[in-house]
N, C-alpha and C positions, 0 to 999 in steps of 0.2 A: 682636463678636469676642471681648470679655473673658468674656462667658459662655457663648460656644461651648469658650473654652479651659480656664474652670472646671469644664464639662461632663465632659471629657474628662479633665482633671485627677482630679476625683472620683472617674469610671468607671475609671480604669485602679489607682487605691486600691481600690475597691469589687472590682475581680476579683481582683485580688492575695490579697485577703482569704479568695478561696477557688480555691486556684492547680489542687487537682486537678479540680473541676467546669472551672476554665477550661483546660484542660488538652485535657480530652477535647474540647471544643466545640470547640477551635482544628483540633486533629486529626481533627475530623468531617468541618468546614470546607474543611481542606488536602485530605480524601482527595476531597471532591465538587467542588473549584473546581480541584483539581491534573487532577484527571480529564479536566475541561471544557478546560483550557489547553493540556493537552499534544495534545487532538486538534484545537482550532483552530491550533495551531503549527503540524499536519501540512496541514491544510486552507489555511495562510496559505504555507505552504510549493510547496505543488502548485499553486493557483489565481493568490495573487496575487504570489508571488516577485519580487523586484526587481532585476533585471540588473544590473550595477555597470557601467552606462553615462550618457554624459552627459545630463541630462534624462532618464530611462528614464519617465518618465508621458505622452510624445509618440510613444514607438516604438511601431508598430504591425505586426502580423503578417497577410499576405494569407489568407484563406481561402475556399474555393467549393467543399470537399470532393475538390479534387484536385490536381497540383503545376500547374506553369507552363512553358510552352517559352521556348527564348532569343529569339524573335522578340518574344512577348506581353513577355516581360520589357522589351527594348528601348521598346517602346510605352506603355508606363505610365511608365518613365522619363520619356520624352520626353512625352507629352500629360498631365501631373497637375502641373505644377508651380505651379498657382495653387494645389492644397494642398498639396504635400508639397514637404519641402525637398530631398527625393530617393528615390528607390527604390537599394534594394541585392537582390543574388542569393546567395544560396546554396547545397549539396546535400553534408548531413552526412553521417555514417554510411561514410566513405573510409576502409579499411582499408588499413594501411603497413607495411610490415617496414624495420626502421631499423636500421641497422648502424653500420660504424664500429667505435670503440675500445667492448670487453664485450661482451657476449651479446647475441646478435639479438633484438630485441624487436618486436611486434607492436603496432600502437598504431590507434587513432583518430581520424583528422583532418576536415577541410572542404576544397573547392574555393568561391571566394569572386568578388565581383565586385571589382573596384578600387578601388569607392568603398565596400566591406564597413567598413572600421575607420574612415574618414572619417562615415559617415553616421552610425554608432552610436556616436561619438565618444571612442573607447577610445585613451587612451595608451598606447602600448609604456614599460614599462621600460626597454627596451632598444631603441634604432633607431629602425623606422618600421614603420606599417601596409606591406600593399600595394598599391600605386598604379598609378591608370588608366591608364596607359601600359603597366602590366603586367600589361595584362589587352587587351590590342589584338590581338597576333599569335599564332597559335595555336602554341603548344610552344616560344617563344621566350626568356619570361623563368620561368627555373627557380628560384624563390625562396618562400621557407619564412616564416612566421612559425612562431615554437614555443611553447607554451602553459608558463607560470610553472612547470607543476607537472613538465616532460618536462625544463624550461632545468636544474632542481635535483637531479632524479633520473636523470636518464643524464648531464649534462655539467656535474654538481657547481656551478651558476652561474655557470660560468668568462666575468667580464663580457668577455671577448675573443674569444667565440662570432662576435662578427655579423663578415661577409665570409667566415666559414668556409663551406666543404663539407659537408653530413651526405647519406647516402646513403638516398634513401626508393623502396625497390622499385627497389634494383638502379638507380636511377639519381642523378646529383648535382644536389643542391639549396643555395644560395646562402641563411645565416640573412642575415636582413635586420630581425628583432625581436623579441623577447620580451613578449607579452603580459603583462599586469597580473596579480596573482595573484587566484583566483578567480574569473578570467574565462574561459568556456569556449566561450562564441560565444553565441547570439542565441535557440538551444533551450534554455527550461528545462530543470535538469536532465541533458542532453546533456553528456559530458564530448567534447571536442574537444581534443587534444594539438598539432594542425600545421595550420595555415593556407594553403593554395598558391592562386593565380591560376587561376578559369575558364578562360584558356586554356591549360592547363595538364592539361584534364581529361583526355585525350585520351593522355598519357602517365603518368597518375599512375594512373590506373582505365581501363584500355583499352575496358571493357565498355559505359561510361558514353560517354564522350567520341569520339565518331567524326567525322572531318575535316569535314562537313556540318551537324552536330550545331545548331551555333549557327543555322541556317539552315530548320530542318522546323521549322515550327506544331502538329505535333502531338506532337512527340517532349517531353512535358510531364517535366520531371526538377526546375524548379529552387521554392526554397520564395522568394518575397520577402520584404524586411520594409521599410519605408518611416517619416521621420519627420516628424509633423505638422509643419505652418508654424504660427508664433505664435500664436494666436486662431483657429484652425481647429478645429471642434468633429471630433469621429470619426463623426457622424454627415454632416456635410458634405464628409467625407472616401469615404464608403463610397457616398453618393450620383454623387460627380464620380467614382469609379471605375469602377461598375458603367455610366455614360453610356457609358465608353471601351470595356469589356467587350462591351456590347451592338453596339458597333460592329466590332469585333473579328469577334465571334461572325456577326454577318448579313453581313461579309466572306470570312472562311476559313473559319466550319464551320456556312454554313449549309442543309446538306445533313443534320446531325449529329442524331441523334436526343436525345441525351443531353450531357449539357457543357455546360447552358447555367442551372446557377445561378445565384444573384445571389453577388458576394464579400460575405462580410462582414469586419470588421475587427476581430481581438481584439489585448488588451494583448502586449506582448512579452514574456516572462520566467515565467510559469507551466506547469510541468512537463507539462501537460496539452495545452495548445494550442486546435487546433480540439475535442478533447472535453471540453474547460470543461465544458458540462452534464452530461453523463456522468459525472467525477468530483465533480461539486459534489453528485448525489444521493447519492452513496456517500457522502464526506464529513456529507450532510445527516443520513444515517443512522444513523453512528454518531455525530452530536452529539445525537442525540433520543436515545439507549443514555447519553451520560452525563450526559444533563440529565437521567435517570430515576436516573443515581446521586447526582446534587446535592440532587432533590427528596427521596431517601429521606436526606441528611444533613442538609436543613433540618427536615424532619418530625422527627428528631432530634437536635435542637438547640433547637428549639423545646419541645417535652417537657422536656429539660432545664430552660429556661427559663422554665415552665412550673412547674416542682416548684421553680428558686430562687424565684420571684416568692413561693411561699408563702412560703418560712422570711424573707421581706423586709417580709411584710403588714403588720406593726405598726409597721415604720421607715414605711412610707407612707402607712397611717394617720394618723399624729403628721405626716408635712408635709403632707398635707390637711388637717389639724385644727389645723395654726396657719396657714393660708390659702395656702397653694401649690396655685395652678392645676393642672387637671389636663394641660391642654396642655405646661405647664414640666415635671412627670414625666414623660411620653411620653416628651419630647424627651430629655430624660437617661435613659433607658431605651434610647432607641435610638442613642442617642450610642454607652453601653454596648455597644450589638448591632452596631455598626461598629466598634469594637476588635475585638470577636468576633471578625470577618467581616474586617478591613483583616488581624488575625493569621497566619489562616488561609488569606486569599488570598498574603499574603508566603510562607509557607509551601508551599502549594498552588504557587506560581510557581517556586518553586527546585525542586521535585518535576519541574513540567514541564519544565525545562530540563536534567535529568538524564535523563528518562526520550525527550525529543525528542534529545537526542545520543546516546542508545545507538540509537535508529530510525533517525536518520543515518546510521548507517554498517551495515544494512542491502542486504543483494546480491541483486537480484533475478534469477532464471531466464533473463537477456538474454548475448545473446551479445558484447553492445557496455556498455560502460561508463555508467552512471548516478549522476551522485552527487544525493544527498536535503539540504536545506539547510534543516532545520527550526527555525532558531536562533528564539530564544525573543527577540523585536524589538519595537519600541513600539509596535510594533501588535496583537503578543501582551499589553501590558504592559497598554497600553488596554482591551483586553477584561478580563484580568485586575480590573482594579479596578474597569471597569464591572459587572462580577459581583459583584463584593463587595457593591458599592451594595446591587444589586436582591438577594443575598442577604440580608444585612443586613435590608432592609423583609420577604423572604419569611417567614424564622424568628423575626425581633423584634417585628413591629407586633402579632401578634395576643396574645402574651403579656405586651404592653406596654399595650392594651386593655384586659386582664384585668385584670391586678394592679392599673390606678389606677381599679376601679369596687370595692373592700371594702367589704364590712360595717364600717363605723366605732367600732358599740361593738363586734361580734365582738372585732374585731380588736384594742382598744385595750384588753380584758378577757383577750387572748390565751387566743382558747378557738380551740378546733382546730376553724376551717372557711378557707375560702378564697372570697373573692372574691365573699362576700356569700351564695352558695348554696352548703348543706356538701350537699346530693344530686350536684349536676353537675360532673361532671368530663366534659361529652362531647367537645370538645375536642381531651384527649388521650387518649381513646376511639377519635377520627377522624382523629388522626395518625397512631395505632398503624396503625392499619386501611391507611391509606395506605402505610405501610411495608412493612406486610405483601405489601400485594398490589405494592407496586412490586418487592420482592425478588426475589418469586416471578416477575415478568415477566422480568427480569435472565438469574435461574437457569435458568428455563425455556429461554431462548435460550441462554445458557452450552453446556446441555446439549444442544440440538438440536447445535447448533456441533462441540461434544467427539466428540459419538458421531458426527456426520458424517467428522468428521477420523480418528476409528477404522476407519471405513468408509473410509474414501480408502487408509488406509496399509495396510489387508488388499486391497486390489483386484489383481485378475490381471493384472499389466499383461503376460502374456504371453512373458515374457522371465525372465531368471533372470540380475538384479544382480550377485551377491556374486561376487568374484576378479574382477574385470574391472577395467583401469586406461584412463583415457582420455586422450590427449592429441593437440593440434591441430596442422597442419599447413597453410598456403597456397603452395601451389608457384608459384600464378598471381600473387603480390609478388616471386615474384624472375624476372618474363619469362619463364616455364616454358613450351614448347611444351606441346601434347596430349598428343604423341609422349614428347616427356623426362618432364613430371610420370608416367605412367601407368609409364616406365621406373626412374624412383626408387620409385616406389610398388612394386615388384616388386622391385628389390635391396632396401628396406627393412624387405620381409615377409620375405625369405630371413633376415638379419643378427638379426630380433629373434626370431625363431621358433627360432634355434639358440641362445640364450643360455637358461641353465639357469634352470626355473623357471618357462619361457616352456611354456603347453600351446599356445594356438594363436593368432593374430594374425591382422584381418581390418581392413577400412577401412570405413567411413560416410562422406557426403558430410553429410546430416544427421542429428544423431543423433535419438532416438525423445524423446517429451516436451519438446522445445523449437522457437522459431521457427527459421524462415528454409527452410524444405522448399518445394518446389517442387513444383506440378502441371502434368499433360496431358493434352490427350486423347487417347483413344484410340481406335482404331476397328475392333469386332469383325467380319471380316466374313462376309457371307452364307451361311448351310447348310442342310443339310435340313429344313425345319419351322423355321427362325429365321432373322426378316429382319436387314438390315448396322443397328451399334448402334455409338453414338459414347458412350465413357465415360469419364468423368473421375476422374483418381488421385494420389494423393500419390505422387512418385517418389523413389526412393529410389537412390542407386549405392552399391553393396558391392562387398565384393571377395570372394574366396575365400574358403569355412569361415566367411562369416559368421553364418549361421543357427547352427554350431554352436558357435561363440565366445560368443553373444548369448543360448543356451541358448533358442531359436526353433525349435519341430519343425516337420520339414517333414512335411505330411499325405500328400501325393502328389510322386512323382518325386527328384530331384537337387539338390547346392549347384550354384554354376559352377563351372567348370572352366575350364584353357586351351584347351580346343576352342572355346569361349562367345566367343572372340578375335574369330577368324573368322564366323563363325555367331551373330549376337547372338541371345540369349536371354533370356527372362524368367523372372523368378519373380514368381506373384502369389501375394495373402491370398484365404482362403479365401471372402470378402464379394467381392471380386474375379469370382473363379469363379463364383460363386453369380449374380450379377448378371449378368457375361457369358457362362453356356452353362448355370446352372439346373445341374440334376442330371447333365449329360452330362462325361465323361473330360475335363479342358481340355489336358491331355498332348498336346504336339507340333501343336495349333492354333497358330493366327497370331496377333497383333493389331498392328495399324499403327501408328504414331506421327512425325508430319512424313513422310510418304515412306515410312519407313524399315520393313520388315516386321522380325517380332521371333516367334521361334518359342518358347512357353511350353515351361519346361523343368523346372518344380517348382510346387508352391503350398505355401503356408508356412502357418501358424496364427495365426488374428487376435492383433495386440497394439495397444497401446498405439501409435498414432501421433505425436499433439500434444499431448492434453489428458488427463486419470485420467477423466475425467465424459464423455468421448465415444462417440458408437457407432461399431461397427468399422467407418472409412470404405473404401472402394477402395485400393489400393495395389498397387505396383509396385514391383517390385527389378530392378537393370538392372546389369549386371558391371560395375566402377568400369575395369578396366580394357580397356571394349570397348565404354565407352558415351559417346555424343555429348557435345561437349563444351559445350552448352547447358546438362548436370543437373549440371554440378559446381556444389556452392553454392557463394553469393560470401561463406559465411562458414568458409572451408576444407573440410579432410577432417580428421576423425577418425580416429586410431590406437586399435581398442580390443585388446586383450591380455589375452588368458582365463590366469590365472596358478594355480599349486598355491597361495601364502601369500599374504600383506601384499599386493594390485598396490601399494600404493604405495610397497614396495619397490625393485622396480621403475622404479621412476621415471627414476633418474639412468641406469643402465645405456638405456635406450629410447633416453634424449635424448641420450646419449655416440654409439648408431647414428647417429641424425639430421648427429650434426654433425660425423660420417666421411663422411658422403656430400655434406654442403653444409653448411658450418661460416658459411655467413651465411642459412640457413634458422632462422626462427624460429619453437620453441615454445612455443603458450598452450593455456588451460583444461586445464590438467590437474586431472584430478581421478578419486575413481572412479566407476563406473556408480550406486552406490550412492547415493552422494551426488549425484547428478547426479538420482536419481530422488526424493531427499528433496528438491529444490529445487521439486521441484513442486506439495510439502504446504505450500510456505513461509507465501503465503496463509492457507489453512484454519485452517493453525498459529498464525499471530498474531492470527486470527478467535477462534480458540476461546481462546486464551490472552486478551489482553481483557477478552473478555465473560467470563470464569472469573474473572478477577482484580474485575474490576467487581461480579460477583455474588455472589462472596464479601465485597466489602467492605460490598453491600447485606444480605446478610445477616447479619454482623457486627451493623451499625444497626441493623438490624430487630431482634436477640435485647437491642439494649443498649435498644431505646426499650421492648419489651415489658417486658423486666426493671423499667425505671425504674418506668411506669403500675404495676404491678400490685405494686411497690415502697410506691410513693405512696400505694398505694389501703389495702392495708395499716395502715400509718402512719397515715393518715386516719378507719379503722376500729378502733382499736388499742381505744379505751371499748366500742365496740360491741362488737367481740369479747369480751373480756372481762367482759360484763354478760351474752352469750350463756352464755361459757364458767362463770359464778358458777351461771346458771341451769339447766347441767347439759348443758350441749353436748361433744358429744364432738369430740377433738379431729379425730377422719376427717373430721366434716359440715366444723368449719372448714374444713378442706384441702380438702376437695372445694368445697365454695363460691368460694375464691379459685379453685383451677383451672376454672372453670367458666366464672368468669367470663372467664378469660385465655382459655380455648381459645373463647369465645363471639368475640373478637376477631376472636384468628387464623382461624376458620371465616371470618368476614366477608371477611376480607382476603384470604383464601385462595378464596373462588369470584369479586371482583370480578378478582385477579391472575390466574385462571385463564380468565376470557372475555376478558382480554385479551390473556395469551397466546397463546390457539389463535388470536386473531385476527391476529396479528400475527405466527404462524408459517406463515400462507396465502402470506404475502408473501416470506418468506426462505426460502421449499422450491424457490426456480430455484438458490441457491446451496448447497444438501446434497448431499450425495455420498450417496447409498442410503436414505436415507429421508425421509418426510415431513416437512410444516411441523407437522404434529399429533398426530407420534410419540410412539405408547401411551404407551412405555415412557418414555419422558422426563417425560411429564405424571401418569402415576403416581408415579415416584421423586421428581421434582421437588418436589412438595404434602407426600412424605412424607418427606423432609428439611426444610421447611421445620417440622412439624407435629413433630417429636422437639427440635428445636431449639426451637420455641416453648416445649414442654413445659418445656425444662430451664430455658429462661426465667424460667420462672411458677412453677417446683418450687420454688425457695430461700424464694420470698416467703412460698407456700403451705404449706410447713414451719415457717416461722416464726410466721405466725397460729395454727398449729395449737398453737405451744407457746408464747402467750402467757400469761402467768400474769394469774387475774382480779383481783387484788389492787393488782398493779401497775396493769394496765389501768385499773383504777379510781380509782386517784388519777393515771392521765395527763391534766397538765396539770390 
């Protein structure tokens, strides 16, 4: 211990002594181990996240690739309790309009079983979970748990909440607790605001919850989550359930052709769930992008270390020559390279915890509330320092070999060689090399990435953004008949359509580029020369002047009208057409849907459905206010408002309409079209930012390690040159010999980075938007950015031997 501490004691004198060399090494260090922390925080974040429940390493989440009916739930309760110390139910995703004292708000809740806060072992701050008895009678006990972050932000934490009223969808709920802060229920990730009792469902979500509900076997709605008994492994856990499963299954659905997986059982609390695998290769992905940025900071670090070890030769010399083992300089060599490496990872850690909190708070394209909980935890910490370790031995051990094998007189006569052989530097010939080509794989994907994202944000999505303001509306949270929402929807268009400003106002049920759309079939049928054709469509309900609000041309026929009341009508896309009558007129044909005939009254012009990378799928538009009330989505209607300036001008006047006609209707997502369609670059966008950022820092490296080698090499040759230059060398050949030899590198580095590149661009062309994995133009610019950069690298050095004087030269050293 006394000479582990003297080691260290030394080492941290000995760097000191050259603070800018250790300077850059520390900051080489931070940029490659900050890189590697901040995306296993996001990876520690999504996969292994830790609930802030009691024991969370015993909760377990059901999964067979589909939900659970209330029956199955019942039944695994009752037959698992030799492992589990209970099963609990779930079914997130409850959308609320809450009222009360301030503005209507729209919020996020759960329907739960009884024993939901008991099994997962969560204290209320305030009150109590809800309990089994309050979850027996259906629509009986109307009571709320409310989530820490809705107790602070609508009711100021007034701790005199519980036994109060708060009104969720038009009806009264009974608070009965406040949840813990930073608990949001049992989904990763899931923000959940209100907690109510299963039976409960039935009046909080009417679509969900019907008087039977608890009683079909196959009406599959709910998610469980169960927790191990003591010494119950999860494999003995997944085995006694899938017994009960299979019994299940050859009882009620064994007719069934499908439904008959096995459960497995994952941890509770990572953002992912059942697609663990799914995300962990993504994740795996870009931790191999920034172990390609660590490996190009070791390779440069090592160089570094490399070029001190020289100016240190004669110091180690002389304690080899009064009898210092070679194994005792090692060790204090690499003692040294773990100051390096502990610096640079401290560093590197506060990077990632800055750079993991700004990704935290991150909004993804959802139409439901997500939070990212990337904190930077002892299990980020752990990694961090276990990095250091193995960086440490990457970039210290092979220039800590070097330097204790000198030449002894060389060195002790301080004559200018290194490490016994003054020819070989190969070395840090084969680090450069490394750098190089690691760079150029970084940059390369940088750039496939960038110009993909260029491509994404030039694409047609068919539609024309700009003046359009958007905001939400759910009639069906405040008990809205068919009849009254479809009736407010029609005084709403009148009231905003005549406020100045306003060019035209139209409704969405879903809007274009986001989830939650809804398909059906259809059924074309039979005509002359073409048999009856059943075909499936993304459905859409609009309202009037949509197409021209949306800046949507229509190719053939009419918007709707109020005729369209009486007489449903469709509008389909032109892939629609195509698909069901081919080349023939589809004007005033039929196509069926549930019963229901529907006479084509327009076709409109491909756009953008779901995705920017999709092909034009099938689609339907169906009058919002003539159309079944099966296509209203259960994530509202859309207001959007084609405007002359600013729509979000606009804004307050819209929601001042809204809340003349129902001043306890609430609006959310406002936003404009505009912004609604950059949510969809979000992705690509922090794809290609990333690897840009990444690539640039490997190129940075790459120009500091070429610099240094052809620095050293220089320095090395300083006599040489100079006994050249006495004997009548001009000083171009010197220049030219040094660039020669730099760009001999960079060639090297630049064809092994470039076979690895294409190779590795086969792989990432599912995720490009318009071009390939082994796009020309990237792979040409790529090489020849790294190749002007190399140059400027190797110019200064190569300037410099050119005007060494031979005089000098000749008495160096």
């Amino acid at each position: 211990m006394e000479t582990l501490l003297q080691d260290l004691r030394y080492g941290f004198r000995t760097l000191l002594k050259a603070p800018g060399l250790t300077a850059v090494i520390v900051a080489s260090i931070a940029l490659g181990i900050g890189a590697n922390a901040t995306v296993f925080s996001v990876a520690n974040g999504l996969l292994w996240g830790v609930l802030p429940v009691k024991d969370p390493g015993r909760l377990v989440v059901f999964n067979d690739g589909d939900s659970f009916s209330s029956p199955d739930y019942l039944d695994y309760g009752s037959q698992t309790s030799q492992v589990f110390e209970g099963v609990a139910a779930h079914f997130p995703f409850i959308p609320a309009s809450v009222g009360g004292t301030g503005e209507p708000e729209r919020i996020w809740g759960q329907i739960v079983s009884g024993n939901y806060f008991s099994l997962l072992g969560v204290q209320p701050v305030l009150g109590r979970g809800i309990m089994p008895q309050e979850d027996e009678v259906l629509g009986r006990d109307a009571v709320v748990v409310l989530s820490h972050a809705l107790w602070q932000r609508r009711f100021g934490g007034d701790r005199n909440i519980l036994g109060h009223a708060i009104t969720l969808n038009g009806q009264s709920y009974t608070v009965v607790g406040v949840a813990p802060a930073g608990f949001y229920g049992s989904d990763g990730g899931v923000v959940s605001d209100y907690w109510v009792p299963l039976a409960m469902a039935e009046k909080i979500t009417p679509d969900l919850g019907k008087d039977d509900s608890r009683h079909k076997r196959d009406d599959q709605w709910l998610l469980l989550n169960a927790r191990l008994k003591p010494g119950v492994s999860r494999a003995q856990a997944t085995a006694a359930v899938n017994v009960i499963k299979k019994r299940i299954d050859d009882t009620y659905r064994k007719d069934q052709k499908s439904g008959h997986e096995p459960i497995t059982l994952h941890s509770a609390g990572g953002l992912v769930g059942a697609s663990e695998m799914t995300t962990l290769s993504l994740m795996a992905v870009m931790m191999v992008v920034v172990a390609l940025v660590l490996a190009v900071a070791c390779a440069n670090v090592a160089n570094l270390l490399l070029a001190r070890a020289q100016g240190r030769q004669k110091e180690i010399a002389i304690r080899l020559a009064v009898g210092a083992g070679r194994g005792r300089l090692i060790r204090q060599l690499l003692t040294e390279s773990l100051l390096l490496a502990l610096a640079g990872a401290g560093a590197g850690f506060f990077l990632a915890a800055v750079v993991a909190r700004a990704l935290s708070r991150f909004e993804l394209p959802l139409p439901f509330p997500i939070v990212f909980d990337f904190t930077v935890d002892l299990r980020v910490a752990a990694f961090t320092a276990g990095l250091a370790i193995i960086t440490a031995l990457l970039f210290g051990l092979a220039p800590a070999l070097r330097a204790t094998r000198p030449d002894l007189v060389a060195a002790l006569k301080n004559e200018s060689t290194i490490f016994g052989r003054p020819s070989r530097i190969g070395l840090r010939n084969a680090l450069v090399v490394i750098q190089v080509a690691l760079s150029l794989v970084l940059l390369a994907s940088a750039g496939l990435f960038l110009r993909s994202l260029r491509n994404a944000s030039s694409i047609d999505i068919g539609m024309k953004p700009d003046h359009l303001l958007l905001m939400a509306v759910d009639p069906k949270l405040q008990q809205y008949s068919h009849e009254k929402t479809q009736q407010f929807l029609d005084q709403l268009r009148e009231r905003v359509a005549a406020l100045p400003g306003v060019r035209s106002v139209s409704y969405v049920d879903s809007l274009p580029l986001s989830i939650g759309g809804t398909a059906y079939d259809f059924t074309v049928p039979a005509s002359a020369g073409h048999a009856e054709q059943n075909l499936n469509a993304e459905v859409y309900s609009v309202g009037s002047d949509y197409f021209y609000t949306m800046g949507i041309p229509l190719v053939h026929g009419r918007e709707f009208t109020r005729q369209d009341r009486d007489q449903p009508g469709l509008i389909i896309n032109e892939t629609m057409a195509q698909h069901a009558f081919g080349n023939e007129n589809p004007l005033g044909r039929q196509m069926i849907s549930d019963k229901t005939p529907y006479t084509i009254v327009g076709v409109a012009r491909n756009s953008k459905s779901r995705s920017l990378d999709e092909k034009p799928p099938n689609c339907v538009y169906v009058y919002v206010e003539a159309a079944p009330e099966k296509v209203f989505s259960f994530f509202g209607i859309s207001i959007v408002v084609k405007t002359t300036g600013n729509p979000l001008t606009m804004a307050q006047p819209v929601r001042a309409q809204i809340a003349a006609l129902d001043p306890n209707m609430a609006v959310f997502n406002t936003e404009t079209m505009q912004e609604h369609v950059d949510k969809s670059l979000l992705l690509p966008r922090i794809s290609a930012t990333l690897l840009g950022v990444f690539g640039a820092v490997g190129l940075t490296l790459a120009a500091i390690g070429l610099y240094g080698v052809m620095s050293y090499a220089v320095r090395r040759r300083t006599r040489e040159i100079g006994i050249r230059m006495a004997l009548g060398a001009e000083p171009r050949g010197v220049m030219a010999m040094v660039l020669r030899q730099g760009l001999t590198l960079t060639a090297l580095g630049l064809s092994i980075g470039l076979a690895i590149a294409l190779a590795l661009g086969r792989f990432t062309a599912s995720l490009l938007y318009g071009i390939s994995g082994t796009d020309l133009v990237t792979f040409i610019a790529v090489p020849a950015v790294l190749l002007v950069v190399a140059m400027l690298a190797i110019a200064f050095p190569a300037f410099r031997a050119a005007h060494v004087e031979a005089i000098t030269a000749l008495r160096h050293e």
